[in-house]
PDB file of N, CA, C and O in Angstrom, chain B, residues numbered from 101:
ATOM      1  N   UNK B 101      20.516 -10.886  -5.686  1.00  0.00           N
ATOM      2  CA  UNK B 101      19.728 -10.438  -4.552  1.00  0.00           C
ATOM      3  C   UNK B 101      19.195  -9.039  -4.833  1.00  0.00           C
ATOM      4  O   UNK B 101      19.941  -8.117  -5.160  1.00  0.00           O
ATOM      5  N   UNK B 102      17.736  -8.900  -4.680  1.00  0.00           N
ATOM      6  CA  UNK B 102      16.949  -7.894  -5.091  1.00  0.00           C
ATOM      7  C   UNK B 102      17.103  -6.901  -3.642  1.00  0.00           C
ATOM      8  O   UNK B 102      16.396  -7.305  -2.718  1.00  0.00           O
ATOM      9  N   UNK B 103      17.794  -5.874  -3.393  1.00  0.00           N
ATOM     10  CA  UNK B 103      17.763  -5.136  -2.171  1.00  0.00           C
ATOM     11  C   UNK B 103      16.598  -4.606  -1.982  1.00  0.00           C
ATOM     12  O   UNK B 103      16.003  -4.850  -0.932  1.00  0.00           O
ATOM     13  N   UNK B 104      16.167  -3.972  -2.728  1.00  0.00           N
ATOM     14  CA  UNK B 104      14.397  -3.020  -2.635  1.00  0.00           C
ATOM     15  C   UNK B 104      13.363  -4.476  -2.122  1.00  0.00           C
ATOM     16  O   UNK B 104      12.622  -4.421  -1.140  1.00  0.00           O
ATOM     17  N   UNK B 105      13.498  -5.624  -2.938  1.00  0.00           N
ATOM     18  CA  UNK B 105      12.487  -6.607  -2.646  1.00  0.00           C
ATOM     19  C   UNK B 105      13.200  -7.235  -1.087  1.00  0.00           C
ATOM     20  O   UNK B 105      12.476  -6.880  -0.157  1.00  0.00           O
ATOM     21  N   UNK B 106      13.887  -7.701  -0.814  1.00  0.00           N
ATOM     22  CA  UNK B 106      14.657  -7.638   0.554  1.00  0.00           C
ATOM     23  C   UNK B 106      14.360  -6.402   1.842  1.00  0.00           C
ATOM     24  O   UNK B 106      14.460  -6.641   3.045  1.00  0.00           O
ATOM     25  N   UNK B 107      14.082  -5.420   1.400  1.00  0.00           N
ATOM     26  CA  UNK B 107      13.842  -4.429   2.441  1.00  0.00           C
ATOM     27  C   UNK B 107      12.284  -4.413   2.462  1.00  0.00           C
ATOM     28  O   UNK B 107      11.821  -4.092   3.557  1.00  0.00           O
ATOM     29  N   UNK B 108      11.492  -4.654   1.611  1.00  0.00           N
ATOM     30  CA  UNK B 108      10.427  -4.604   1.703  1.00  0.00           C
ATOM     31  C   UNK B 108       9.659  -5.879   2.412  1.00  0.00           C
ATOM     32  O   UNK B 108       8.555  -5.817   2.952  1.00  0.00           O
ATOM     33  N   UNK B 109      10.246  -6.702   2.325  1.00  0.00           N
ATOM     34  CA  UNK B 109       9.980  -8.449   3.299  1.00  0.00           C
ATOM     35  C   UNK B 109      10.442  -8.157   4.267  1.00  0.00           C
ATOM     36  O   UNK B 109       9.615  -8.578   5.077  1.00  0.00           O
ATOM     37  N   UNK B 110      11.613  -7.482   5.094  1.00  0.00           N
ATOM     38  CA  UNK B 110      11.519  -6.826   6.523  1.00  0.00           C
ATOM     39  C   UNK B 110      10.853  -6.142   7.024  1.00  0.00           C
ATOM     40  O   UNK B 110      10.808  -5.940   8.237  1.00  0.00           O
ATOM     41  N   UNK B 111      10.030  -5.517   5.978  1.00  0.00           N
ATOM     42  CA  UNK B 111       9.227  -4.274   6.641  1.00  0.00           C
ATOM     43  C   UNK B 111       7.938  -4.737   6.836  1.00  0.00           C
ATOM     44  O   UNK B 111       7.256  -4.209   7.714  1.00  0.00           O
ATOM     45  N   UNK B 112       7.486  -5.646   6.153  1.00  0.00           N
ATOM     46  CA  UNK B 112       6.112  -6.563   6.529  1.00  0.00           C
ATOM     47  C   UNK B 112       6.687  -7.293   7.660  1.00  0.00           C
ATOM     48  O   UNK B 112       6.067  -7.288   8.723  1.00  0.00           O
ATOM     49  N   UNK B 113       7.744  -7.890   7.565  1.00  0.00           N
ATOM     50  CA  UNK B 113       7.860  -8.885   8.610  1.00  0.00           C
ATOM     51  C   UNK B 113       8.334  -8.713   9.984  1.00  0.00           C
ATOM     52  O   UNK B 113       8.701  -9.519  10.839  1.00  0.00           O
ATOM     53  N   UNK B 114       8.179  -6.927   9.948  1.00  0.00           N
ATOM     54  CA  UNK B 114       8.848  -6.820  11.468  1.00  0.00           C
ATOM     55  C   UNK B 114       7.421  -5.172  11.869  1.00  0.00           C
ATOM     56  O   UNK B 114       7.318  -4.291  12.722  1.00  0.00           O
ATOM     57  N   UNK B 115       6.710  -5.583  10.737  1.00  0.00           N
ATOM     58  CA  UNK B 115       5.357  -4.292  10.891  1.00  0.00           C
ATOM     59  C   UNK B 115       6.037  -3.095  10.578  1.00  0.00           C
ATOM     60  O   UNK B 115       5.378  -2.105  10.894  1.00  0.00           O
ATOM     61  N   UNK B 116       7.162  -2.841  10.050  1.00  0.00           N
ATOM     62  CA  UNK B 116       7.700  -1.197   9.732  1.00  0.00           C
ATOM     63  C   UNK B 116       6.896  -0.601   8.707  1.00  0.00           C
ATOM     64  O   UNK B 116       6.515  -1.189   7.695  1.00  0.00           O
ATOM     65  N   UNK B 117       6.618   0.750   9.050  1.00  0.00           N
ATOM     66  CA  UNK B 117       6.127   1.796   8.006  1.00  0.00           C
ATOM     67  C   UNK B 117       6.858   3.021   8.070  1.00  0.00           C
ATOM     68  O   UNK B 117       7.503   3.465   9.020  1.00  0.00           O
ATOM     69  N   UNK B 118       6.727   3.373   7.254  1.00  0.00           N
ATOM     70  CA  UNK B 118       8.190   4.303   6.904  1.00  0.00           C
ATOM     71  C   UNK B 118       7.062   5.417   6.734  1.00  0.00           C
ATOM     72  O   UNK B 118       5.958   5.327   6.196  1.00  0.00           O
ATOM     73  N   UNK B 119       7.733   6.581   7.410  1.00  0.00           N
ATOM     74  CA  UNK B 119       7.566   8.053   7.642  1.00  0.00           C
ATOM     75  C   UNK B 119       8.301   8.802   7.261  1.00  0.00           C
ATOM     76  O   UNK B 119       9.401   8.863   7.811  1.00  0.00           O
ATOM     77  N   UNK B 120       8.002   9.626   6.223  1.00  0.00           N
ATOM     78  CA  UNK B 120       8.690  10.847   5.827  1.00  0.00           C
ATOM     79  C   UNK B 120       7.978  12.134   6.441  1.00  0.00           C
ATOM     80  O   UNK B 120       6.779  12.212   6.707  1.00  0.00           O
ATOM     81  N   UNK B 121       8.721  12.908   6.578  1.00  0.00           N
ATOM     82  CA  UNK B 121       8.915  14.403   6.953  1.00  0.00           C
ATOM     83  C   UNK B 121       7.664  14.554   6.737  1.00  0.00           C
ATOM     84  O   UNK B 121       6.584  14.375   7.299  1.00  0.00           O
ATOM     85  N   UNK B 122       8.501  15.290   4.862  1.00  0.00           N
ATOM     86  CA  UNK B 122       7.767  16.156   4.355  1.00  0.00           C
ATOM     87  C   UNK B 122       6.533  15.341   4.250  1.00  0.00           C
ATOM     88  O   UNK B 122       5.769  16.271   4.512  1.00  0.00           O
ATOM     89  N   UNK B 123       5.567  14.113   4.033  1.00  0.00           N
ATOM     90  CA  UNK B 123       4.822  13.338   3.851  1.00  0.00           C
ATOM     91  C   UNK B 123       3.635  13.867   5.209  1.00  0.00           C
ATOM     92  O   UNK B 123       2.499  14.192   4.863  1.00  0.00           O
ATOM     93  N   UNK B 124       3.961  13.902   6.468  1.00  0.00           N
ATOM     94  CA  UNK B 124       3.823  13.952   7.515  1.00  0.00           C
ATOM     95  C   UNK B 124       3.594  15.893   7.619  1.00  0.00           C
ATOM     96  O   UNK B 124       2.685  16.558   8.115  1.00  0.00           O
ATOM     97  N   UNK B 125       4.569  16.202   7.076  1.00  0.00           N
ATOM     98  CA  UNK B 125       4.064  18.102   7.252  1.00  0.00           C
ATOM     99  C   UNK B 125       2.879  18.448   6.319  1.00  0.00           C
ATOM    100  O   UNK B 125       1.958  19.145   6.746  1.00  0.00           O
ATOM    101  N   UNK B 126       2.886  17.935   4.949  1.00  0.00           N
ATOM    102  CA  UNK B 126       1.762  18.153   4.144  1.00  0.00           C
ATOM    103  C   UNK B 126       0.517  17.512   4.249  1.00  0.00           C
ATOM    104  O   UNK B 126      -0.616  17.725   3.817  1.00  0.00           O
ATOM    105  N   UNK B 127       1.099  16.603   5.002  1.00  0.00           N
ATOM    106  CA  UNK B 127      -0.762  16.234   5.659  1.00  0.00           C
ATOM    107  C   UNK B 127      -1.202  17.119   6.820  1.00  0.00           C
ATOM    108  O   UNK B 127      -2.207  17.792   6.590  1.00  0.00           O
ATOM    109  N   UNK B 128      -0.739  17.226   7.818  1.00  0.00           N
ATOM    110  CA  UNK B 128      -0.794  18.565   8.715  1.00  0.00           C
ATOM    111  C   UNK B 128      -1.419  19.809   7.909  1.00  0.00           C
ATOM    112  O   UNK B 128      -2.530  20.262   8.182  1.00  0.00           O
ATOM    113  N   UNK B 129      -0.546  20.348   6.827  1.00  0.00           N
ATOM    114  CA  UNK B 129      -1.025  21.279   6.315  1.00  0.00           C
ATOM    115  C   UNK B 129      -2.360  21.261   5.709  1.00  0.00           C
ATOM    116  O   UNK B 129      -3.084  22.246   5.567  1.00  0.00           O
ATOM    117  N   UNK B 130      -2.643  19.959   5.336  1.00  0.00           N
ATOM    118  CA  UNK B 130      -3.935  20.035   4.436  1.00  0.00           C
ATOM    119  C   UNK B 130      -5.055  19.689   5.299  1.00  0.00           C
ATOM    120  O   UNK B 130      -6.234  19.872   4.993  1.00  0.00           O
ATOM    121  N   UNK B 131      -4.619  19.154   6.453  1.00  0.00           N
ATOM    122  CA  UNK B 131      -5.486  19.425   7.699  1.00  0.00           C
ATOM    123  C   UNK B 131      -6.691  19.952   8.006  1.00  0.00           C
ATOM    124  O   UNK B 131      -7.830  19.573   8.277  1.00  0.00           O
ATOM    125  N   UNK B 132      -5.591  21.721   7.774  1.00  0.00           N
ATOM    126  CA  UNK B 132      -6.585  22.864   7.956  1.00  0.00           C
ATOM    127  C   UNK B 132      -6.624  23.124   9.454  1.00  0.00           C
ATOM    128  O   UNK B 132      -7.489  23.902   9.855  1.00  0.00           O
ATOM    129  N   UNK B 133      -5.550  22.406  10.585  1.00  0.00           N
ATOM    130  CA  UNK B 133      -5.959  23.060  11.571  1.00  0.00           C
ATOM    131  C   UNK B 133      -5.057  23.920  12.198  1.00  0.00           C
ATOM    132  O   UNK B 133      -4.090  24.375  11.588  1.00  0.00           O
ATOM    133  N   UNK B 134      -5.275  24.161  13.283  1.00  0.00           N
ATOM    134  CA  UNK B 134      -4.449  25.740  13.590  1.00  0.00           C
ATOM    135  C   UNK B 134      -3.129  25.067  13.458  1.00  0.00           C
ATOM    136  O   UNK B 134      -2.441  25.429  12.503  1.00  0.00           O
ATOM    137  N   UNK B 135      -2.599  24.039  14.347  1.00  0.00           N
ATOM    138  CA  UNK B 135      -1.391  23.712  13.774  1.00  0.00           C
ATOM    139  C   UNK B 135      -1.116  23.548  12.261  1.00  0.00           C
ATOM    140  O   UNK B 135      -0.333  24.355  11.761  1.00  0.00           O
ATOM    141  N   UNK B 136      -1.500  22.887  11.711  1.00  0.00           N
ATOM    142  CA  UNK B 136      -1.735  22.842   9.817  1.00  0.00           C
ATOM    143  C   UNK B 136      -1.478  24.489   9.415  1.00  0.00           C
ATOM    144  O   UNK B 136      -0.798  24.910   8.479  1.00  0.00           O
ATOM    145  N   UNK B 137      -1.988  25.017  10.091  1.00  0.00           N
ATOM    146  CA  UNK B 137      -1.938  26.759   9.326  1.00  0.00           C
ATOM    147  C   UNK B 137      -0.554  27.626  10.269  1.00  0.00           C
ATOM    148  O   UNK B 137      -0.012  28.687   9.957  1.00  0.00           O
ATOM    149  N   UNK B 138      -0.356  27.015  11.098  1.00  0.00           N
ATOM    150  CA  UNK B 138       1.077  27.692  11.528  1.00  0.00           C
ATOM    151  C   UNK B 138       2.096  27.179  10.908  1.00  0.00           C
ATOM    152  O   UNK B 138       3.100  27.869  10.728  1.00  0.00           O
ATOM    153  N   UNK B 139       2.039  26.107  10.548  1.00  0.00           N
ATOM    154  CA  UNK B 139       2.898  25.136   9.953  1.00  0.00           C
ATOM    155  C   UNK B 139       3.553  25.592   7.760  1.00  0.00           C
ATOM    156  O   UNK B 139       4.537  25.695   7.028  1.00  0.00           O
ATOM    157  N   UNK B 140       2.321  25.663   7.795  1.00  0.00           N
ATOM    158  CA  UNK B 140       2.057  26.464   6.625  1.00  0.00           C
ATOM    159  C   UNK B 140       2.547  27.669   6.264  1.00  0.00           C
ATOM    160  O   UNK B 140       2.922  27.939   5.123  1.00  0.00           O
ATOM    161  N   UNK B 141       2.563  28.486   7.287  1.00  0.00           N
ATOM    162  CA  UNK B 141       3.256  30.153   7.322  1.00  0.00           C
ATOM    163  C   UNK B 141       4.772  30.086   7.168  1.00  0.00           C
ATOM    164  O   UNK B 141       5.650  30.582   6.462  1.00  0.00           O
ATOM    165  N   UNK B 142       4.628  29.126   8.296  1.00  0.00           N
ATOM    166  CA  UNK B 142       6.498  28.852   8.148  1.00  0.00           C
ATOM    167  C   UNK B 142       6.987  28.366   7.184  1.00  0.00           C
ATOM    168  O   UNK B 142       8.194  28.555   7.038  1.00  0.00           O
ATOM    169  N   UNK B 143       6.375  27.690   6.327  1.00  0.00           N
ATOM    170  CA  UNK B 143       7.182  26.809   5.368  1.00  0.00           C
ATOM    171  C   UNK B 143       7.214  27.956   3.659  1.00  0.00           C
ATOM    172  O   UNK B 143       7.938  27.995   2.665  1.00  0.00           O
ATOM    173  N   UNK B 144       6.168  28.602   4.073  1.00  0.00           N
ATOM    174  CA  UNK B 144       5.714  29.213   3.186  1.00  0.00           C
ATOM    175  C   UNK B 144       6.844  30.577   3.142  1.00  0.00           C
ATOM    176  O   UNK B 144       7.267  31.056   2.090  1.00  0.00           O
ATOM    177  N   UNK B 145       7.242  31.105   4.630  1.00  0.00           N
ATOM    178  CA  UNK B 145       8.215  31.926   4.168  1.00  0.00           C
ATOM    179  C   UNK B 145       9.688  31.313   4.458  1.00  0.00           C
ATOM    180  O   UNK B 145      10.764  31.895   4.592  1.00  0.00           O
ATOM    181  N   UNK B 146       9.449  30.303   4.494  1.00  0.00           N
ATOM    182  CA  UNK B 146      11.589  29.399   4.180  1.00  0.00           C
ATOM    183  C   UNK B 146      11.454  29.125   5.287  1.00  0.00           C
ATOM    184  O   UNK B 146      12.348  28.286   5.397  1.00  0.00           O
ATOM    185  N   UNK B 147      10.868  29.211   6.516  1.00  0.00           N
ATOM    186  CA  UNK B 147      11.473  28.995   7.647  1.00  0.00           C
ATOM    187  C   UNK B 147      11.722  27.438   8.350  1.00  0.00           C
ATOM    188  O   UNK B 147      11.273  26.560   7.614  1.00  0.00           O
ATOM    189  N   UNK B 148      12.210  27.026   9.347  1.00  0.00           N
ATOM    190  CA  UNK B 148      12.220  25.701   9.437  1.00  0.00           C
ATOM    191  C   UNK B 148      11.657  25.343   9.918  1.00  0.00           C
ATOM    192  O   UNK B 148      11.497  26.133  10.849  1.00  0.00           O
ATOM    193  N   UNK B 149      10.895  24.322  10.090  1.00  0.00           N
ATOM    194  CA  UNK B 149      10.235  23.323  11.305  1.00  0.00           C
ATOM    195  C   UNK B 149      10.926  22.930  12.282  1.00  0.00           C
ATOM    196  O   UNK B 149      11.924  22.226  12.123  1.00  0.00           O
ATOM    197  N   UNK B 150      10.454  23.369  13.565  1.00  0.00           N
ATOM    198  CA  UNK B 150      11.097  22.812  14.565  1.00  0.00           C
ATOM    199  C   UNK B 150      11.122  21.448  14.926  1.00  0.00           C
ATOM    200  O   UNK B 150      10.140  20.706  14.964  1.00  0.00           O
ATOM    201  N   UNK B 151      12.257  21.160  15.181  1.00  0.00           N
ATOM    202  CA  UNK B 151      12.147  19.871  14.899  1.00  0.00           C
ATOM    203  C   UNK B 151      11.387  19.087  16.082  1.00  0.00           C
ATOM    204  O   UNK B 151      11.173  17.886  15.919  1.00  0.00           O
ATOM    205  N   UNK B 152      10.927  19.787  17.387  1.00  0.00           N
ATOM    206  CA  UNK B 152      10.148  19.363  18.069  1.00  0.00           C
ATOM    207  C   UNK B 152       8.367  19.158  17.524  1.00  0.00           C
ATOM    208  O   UNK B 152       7.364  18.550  17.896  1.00  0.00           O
ATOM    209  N   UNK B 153       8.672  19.839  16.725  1.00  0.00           N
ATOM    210  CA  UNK B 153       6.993  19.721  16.403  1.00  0.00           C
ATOM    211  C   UNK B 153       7.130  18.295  14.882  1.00  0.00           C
ATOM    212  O   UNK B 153       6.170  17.547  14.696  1.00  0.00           O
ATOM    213  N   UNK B 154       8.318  18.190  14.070  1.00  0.00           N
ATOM    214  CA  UNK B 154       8.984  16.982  13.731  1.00  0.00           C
ATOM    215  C   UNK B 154       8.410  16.132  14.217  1.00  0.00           C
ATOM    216  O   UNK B 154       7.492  15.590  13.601  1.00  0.00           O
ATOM    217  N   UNK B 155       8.790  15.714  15.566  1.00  0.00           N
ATOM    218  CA  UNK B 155       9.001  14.956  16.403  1.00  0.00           C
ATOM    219  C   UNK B 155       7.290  14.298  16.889  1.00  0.00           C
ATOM    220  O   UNK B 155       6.723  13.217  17.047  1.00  0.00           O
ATOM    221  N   UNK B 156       7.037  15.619  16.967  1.00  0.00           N
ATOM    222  CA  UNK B 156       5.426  15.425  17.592  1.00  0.00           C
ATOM    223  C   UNK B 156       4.496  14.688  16.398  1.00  0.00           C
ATOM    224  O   UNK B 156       3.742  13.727  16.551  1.00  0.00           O
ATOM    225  N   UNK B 157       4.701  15.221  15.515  1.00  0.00           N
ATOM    226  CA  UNK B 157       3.598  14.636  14.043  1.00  0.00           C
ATOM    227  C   UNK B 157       4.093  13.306  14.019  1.00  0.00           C
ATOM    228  O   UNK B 157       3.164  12.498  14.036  1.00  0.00           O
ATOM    229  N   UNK B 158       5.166  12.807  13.987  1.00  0.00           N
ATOM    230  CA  UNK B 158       5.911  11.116  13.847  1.00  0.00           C
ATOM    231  C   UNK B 158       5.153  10.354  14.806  1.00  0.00           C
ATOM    232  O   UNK B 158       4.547   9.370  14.381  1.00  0.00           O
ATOM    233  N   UNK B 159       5.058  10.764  16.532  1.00  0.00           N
ATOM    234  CA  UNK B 159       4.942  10.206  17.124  1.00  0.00           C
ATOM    235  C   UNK B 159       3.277   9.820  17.598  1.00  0.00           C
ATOM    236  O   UNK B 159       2.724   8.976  18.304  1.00  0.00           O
ATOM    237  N   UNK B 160       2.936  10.822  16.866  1.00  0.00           N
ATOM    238  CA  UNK B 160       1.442  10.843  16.433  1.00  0.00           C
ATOM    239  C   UNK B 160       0.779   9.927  15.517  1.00  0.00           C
ATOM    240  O   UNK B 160      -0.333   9.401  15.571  1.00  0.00           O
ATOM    241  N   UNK B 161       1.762   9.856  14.626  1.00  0.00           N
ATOM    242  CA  UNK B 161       1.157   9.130  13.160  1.00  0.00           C
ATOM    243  C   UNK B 161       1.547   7.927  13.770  1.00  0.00           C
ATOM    244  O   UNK B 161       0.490   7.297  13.768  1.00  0.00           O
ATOM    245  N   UNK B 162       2.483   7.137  14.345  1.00  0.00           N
ATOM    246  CA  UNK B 162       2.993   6.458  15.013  1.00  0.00           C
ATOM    247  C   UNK B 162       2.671   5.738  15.753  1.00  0.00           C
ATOM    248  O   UNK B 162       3.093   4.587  15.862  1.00  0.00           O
ATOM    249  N   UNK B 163       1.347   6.597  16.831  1.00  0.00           N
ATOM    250  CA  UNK B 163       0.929   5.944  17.703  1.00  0.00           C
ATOM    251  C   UNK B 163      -0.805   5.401  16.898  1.00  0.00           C
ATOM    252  O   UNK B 163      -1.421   4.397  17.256  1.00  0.00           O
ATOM    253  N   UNK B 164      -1.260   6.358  15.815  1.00  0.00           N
ATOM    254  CA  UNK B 164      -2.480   6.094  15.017  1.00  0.00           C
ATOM    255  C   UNK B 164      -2.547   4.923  14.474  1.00  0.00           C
ATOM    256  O   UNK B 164      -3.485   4.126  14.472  1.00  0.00           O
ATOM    257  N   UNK B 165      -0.703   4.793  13.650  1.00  0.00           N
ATOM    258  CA  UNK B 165      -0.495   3.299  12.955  1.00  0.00           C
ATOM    259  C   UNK B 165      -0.635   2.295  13.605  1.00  0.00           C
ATOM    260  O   UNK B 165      -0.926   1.208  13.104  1.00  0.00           O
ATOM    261  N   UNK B 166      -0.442   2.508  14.896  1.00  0.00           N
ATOM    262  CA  UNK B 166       0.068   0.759  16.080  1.00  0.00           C
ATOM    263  C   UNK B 166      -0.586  -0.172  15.661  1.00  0.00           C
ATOM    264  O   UNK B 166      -0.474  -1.286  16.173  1.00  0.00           O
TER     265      UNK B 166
END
């Protein structure tokens, strides 16, 4: 039993798309918009992403994918 080929026939077969973070912050960033450029400052000097704004880009990309 192939696990990778097994997870990937659930994910067609139940519509899942998988979201990463960082995937999701660097598109923001390359954006270019004011969020994209606040986003950018922070990461740029170590700082963290709140995870509310996390939250917000997922549910965004999320609702674009439906």
């Amino acid at each position: 039993m192939n696990f990778s080929n097994t997870l990937q026939t659930r994910k067609k077969s139940f519509f899942l798309n998988e979201y990463l973070h960082r995937d999701l912050l660097r598109a923001a960033v390359q954006s270019k918009t004011e969020r994209g450029e606040q986003l950018n400052a922070l990461m740029t000097a170590g700082k963290l992403v709140p995870m509310e704004v996390v939250l917000d880009l997922l549910k965004e990309n999320m609702i674009k994918n439906a």
